[in-house]
LUMGU-715453 format. One line per 8 residues: for each residue x, y, z of C-alpha. Coordinates in pm, whole numbers, plus 50000, padded with zeros to 5 digits. Example, Ala and Ser with C-alpha at 12.3 -4.5 7.8 and 13.67 -1.06 7.14 Angstrom:
% residues 2
51230,49550,50780  51367,49894,50714
% end
This chain:
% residues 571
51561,49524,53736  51260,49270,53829  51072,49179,53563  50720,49384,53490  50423,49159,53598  50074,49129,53463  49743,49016,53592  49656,48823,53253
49289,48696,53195  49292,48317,53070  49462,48276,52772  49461,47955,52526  49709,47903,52323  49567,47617,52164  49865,47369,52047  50105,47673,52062
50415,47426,52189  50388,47207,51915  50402,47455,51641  50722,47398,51405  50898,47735,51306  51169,47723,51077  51366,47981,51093  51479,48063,50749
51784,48286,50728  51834,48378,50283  52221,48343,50138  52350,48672,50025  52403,48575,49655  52680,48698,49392  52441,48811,49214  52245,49045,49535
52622,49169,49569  52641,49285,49180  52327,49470,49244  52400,49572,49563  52757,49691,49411  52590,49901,49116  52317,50057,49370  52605,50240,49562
52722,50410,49282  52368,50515,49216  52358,50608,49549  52634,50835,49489  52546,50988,49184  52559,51396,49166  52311,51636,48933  52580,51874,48734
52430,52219,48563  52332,52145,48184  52188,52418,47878  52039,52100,47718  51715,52052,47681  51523,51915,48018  51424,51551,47987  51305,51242,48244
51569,51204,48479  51698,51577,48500  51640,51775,48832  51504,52107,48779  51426,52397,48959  51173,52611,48912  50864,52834,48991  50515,52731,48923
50177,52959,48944  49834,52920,48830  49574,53173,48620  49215,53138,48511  49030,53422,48339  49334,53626,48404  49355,53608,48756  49640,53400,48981
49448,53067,49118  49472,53143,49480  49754,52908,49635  49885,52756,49306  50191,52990,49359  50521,52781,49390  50838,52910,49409  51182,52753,49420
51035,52408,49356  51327,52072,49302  51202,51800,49146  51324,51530,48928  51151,51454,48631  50932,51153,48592  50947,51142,48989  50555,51200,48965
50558,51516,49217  50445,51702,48995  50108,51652,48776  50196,51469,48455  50084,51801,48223  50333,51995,48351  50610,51732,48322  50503,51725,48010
50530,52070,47957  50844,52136,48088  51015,51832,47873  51227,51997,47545  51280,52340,47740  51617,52463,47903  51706,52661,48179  51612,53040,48197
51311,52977,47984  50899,53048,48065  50651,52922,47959  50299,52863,47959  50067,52557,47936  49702,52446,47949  49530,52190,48237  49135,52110,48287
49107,51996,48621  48868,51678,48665  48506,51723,48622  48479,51628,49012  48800,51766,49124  48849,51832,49485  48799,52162,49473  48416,52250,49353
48478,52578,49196  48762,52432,48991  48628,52120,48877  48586,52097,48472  48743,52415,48388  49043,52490,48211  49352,52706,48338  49689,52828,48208
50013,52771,48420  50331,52950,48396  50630,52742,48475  50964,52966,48496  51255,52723,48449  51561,52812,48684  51790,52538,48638  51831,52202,48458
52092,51949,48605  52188,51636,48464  52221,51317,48658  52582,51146,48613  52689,50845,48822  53025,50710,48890  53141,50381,48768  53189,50084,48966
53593,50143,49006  53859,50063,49264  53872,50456,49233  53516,50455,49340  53531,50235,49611  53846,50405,49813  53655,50751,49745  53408,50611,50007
53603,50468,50232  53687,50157,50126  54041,49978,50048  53941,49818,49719  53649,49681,49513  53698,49379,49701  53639,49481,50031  53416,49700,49928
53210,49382,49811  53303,49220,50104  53181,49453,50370  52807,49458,50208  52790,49098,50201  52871,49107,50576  52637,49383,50596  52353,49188,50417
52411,48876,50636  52345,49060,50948  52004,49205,50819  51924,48858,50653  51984,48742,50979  51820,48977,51168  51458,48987,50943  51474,48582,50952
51467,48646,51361  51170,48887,51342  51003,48634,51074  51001,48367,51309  50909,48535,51602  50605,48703,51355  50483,48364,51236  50470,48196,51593
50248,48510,51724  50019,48499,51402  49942,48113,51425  49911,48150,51810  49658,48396,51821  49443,48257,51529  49335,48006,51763  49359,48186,52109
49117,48206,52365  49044,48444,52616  48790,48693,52826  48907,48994,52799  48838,49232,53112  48663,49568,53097  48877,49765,53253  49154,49649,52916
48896,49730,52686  48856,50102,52874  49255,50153,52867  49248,50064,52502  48956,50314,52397  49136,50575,52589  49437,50566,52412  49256,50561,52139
49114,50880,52229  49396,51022,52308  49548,50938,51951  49248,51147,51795  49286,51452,52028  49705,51455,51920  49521,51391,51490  49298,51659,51546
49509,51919,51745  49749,51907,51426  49432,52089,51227  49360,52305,51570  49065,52130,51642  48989,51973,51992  48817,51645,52042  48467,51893,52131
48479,52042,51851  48500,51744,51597  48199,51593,51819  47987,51854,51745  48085,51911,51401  48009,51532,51327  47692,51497,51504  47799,51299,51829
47947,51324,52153  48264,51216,52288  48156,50931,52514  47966,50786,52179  48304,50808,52029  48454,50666,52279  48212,50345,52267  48288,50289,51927
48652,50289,52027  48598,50090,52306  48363,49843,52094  48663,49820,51816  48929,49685,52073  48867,49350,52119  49045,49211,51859  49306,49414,51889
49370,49330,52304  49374,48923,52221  49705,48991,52003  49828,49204,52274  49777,48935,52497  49874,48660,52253  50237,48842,52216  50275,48860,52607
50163,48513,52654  50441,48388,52377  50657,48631,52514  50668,48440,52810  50920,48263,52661  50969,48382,52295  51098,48703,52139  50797,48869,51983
50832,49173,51708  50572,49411,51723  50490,49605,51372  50296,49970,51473  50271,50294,51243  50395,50616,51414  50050,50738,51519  50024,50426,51732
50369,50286,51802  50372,50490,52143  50093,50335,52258  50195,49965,52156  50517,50045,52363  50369,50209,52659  50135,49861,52676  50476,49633,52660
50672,49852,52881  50913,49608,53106  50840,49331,52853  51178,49237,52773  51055,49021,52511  50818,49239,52326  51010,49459,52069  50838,49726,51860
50942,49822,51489  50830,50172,51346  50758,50216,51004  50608,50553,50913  50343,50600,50637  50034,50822,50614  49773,50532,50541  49726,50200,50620
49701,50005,50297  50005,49783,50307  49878,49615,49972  49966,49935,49775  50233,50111,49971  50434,49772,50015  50700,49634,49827  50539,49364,49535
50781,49052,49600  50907,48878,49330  51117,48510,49370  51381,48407,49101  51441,48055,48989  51682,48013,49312  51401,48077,49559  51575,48443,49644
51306,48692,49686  51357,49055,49631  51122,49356,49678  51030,49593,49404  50973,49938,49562  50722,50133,49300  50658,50495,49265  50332,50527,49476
50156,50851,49468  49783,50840,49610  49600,50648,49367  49651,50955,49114  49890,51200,49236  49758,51582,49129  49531,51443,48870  49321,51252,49090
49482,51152,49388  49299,51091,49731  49509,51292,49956  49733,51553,49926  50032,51428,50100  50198,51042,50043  50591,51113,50074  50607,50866,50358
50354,50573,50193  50597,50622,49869  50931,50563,50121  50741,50274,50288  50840,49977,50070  51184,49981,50111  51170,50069,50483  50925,49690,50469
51244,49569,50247  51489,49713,50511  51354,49593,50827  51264,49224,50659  51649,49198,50508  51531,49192,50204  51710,49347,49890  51490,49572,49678
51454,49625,49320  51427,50046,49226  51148,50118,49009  51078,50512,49168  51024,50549,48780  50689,50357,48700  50379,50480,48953  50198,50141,49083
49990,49973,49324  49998,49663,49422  49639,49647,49443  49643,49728,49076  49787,49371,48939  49732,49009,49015  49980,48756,48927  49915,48350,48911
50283,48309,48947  50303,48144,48583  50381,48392,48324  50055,48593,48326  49903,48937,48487  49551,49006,48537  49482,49471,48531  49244,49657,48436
49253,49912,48216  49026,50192,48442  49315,50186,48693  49678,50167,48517  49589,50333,48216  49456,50627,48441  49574,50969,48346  49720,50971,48738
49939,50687,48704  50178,50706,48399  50041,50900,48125  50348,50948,47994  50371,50573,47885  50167,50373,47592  50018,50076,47674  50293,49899,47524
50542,50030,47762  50336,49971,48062  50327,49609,47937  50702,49557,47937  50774,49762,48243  50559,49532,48409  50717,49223,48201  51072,49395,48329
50968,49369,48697  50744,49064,48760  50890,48833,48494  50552,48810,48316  50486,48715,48005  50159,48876,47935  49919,49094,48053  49520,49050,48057
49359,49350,48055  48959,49394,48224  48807,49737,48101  48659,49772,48465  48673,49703,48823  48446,49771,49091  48176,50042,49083  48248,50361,49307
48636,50199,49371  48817,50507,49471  49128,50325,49345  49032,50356,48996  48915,50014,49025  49188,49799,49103  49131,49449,48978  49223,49304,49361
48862,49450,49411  48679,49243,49102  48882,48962,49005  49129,48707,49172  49337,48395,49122  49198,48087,49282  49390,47835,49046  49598,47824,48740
49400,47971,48453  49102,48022,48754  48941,48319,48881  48658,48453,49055  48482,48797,48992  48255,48981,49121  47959,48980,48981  47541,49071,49026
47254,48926,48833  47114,49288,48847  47070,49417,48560  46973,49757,48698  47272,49745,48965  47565,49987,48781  47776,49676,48868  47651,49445,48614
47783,49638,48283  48158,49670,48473  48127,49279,48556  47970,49210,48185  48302,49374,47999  48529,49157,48228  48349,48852,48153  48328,48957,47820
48688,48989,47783  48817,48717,48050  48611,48477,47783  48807,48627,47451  49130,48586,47631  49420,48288,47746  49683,48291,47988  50038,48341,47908
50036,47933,47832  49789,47938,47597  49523,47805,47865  49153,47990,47866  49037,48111,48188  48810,47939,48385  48563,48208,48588  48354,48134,48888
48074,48411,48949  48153,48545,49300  47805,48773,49387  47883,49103,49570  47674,49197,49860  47289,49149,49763  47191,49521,49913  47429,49784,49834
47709,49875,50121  47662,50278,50174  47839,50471,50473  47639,50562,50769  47654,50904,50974  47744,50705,51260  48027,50555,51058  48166,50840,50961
48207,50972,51328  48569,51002,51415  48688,50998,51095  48966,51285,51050  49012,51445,50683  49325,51694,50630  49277,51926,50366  49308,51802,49994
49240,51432,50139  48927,51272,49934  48610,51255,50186  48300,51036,50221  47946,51099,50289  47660,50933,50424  47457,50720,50219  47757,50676,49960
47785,50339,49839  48114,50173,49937  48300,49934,49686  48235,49627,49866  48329,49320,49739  48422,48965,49830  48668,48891,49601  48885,49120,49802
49031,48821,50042  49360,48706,50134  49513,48406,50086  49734,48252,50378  49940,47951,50382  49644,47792,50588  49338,47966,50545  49084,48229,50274
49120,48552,50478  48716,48637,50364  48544,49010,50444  48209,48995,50540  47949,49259,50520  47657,49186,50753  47469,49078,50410  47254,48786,50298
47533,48706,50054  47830,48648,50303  47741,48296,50402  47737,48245,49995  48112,48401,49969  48186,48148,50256  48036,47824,50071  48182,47918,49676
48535,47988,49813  48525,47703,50068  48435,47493,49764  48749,47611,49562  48992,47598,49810  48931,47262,49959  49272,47242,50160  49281,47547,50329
48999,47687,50617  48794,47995,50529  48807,48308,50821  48507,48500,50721  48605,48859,50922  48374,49106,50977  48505,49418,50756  48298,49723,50751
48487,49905,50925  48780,49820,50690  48584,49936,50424  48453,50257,50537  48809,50334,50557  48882,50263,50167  48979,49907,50131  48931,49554,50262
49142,49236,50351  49359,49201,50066  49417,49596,50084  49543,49566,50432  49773,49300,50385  50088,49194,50182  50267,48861,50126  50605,48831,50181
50712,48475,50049  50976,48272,50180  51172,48179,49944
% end
């Protein structure tokens, strides 16, 4: 088959052939192989009937309805419902509720929805649900026997041991190939050069297009109709599209220019993964890996990485349920974000720590890498994430996972932070014992109270080695960030999914930046204060280049830089 050919525009490289890759393929320890040994027999555990009383852990089955002043909540009727306790599927009350009570029992319990729940005519009151308990089953896993290992399919412990170390190699091997080819592509393009035609920006918008009319048709609406619902027209839309592809077309290009003579791995969600491999169709060179979720914030929905003493890293895949789950959750659907971070794990041959049990974000913690974690106390001691848990034990779960030592709480984070102000938003690591936060000489603004009480308590505290913190005053934009009608064109919001209206104010901050091996990742707003941002955090980071990146569109969306991205260290 002759090989596809393309009319490219220029492209520069920049000093592409002398870039040094290593690629950096991780030994599959003993120790991976223990806990890759005791993970199979979880993976083969079995639920067996139980008359004891239902606790965290069990999987029950049962049927769940809704009543307020008498009368059956229209569409809180579930029936035949599995779930596993402490799983956070359902809302923590009725968890809660259902703990201490065996099968064949119902029963009754009392919830007051938010004050501004979802749903208007619900929002502040109080109703009674009826929970009819079918079944209670107990979860019992097999030891790690040679019994165990022939009963799936292997000859002995031995080989069973061997067989996933062989296994491991091949993904370790595989992820270190896709690494490499990943790191060439980013460095390339942060440098490339290149006029892009017109008629590459039109194909782009199209598809883009295209990708809201297949969105929309899933809700029965056509591309006409969500026009004139929103207030525009679709060849308006269709500018905006086009006017958002630029940077998108120079990686495209970037990857087929490498791929000239490299193997380049493509990442794309699902909604967009056709189109990236319609574009490198006949690119033999140009491989595409799908990862399904049903947002974009890789920060949260990713796997936190942690790295042990022997430079092995290892993902921990949290229980990650819309910033809230029932309680106060953004959308109503996140199965697939909550299965994303050991899919990342799995395609980046990286072995995976299981902690399904404990709801996080990792937009929710900052780490300096030394002993000590920087939360706030808005977001994880939010009655969405585990309410079940003191403070206490979120402490040491978080001790458990990340090695830490101690935690430093800030009451606040951002004002208007859907999140429940996540601390990535308001404060940040720039050294050991160093931070920045956001902050506003305002008085008036509603910021300045929620920076205050972190000050306030950054001051009053000390790292895990005894150090006191060190804060730099990072301003936030000097007008307030608010959503436009115009922004809010094309915009698609399935039913129980959080929406945004124009004039809201947007959580915009600065200290919301990524940090690459090279270079300060920086959003900018289109405000007075960005060239500020620029100069403080050029000044603190003296060996690395700031990128200050236009990100309102980022944020219209719900997050910024550091939302969109997540580190996966080498080891």
């Amino acid at each position: 088959m002759e090989k596809k050919k393309y009319n490219f525009p220029e492209v520069k490289l920049g000093q592409y052939k002398g870039l040094a890759i290593t690629r950096h393929v991780r030994p599959v320890t003993e120790k991976t192989l223990d806990i890759e040994m005791v993970h199979q027999t979880r993976m083969h555990a079995t639920y067996r009937p139980t008359q004891e009383p239902a606790k965290r852990g069990c999987r029950a089955l049962l049927d769940f309805a809704g009543y307020m002043d008498g009368k059956e909540i229209p569409d809180s009727r579930m029936e035949k419902v599995m779930v596993v306790l402490g799983d956070g599927k359902l809302m923590p009350a009725a968890e809660q509720a259902i703990y201490g009570h065996r099968a064949g029992e119902t029963f009754r319990f009392d919830f007051t929805y938010p004050a501004e729940f979802r749903v208007p005519e619900l929002s502040g009151k109080t109703a009674q649900f009826e929970i009819n308990l079918r079944s209670v089953a107990e979860k019992h896993t097999p030891e790690l026997t040679e019994e165990f290992a022939k009963s799936i399919g292997y000859d002995s412990l031995a080989a069973m041991r061997e067989s996933i170390r062989a296994q491991k190699q091949k993904i370790h091997e595989e992820g270190a190939d896709r690494a490499a080819g990943q790191r060439l592509l980013e460095m390339a393009g942060a440098n490339i050069e290149v006029h892009i035609a017109p008629e590459t920006l039109d194909r782009t918008a199209d598809n883009e297009m295209k990708l809201l009319g297949e969105r929309l048709s899933r809700s029965g609406l056509t591309v006409e109709q969500h026009c004139k619902n929103s207030h525009t027209t679709p060849e308006a839309l269709r500018q905006r599209y086009r006017d958002e592809a630029e940077s998108r077309v120079r990686v495209m290009l970037a990857a087929r220019a490498i791929a000239e003579s490299e193997t380049v791995w493509m990442l794309a969600g699902p909604a967009d993964a056709g189109a990236v491999q319609a574009e490198f169709a006949g690119d033999e060179n140009i491989h595409v890996l799908t990862i399904e979720t049903d947002d974009a914030w890789a920060r949260d929905v990713g796997p936190t990485c942690v790295v042990d003493d022997h430079g092995t890293v290892r993902g921990v895949d949290w229980q990650f349920n819309a910033w809230g789950g029932m309680v106060d959750g953004l959308y109503a659907h996140w199965e697939k974000d909550n299965a994303a971070a050991r899919a990342i794990c799995a395609a980046l041959g990286m072995d995976c720590y299981d902690a399904q049990h404990f709801v996080l974000e990792g937009g929710s913690i900052h780490s300096d890498g030394e002993g000590t974690i920087l939360a706030t106390e808005a977001c994880l001691l939010s009655r969405g994430r585990n309410p079940e848990l003191s403070r206490a034990e979120i402490e040491q779960e978080l001790k458990n996972y990340l090695g830490a030592q101690k935690i430093v709480w800030l009451p606040r984070g951002i004002y208007n932070d859907e999140t429940n102000e996540h601390v990535d938003n308001v404060c940040a690591y720039v050294g050991p014992a160093e931070v920045v936060l956001a902050w506003t000489e305002d008085e008036n603004d509603p910021q300045y109270a929620l920076s205050r009480a972190s000050l306030d308590a950054l001051e009053a505290a000390t790292d895990a080695k005894g150090r006191h913190f060190t804060v730099h005053k990072l301003p936030i934009p000097a007008k307030p960030i608010c959503v436009t009608e115009e922004e809010l064109q094309g915009y698609v919001f399935e039913e129980g999914e959080d929406t945004r209206e124009a004039g809201e104010r947007l959580a915009a901050s600065y200290v919301n930046f990524y940090i690459s091996n090279g270079g300060i990742i920086l959003p900018q707003f289109g405000d007075e204060n960005d060239a500020e941002a620029v100069r403080i955090l050029g000044g603190l980071f003296p060996g690395r280049r700031v990128y200050p990146i236009p990100a309102r569109s980022i944020l219209v969306g719900g997050g910024n830089i550091h939302c969109v991205t997540q580190q996966i260290p080498r080891g």
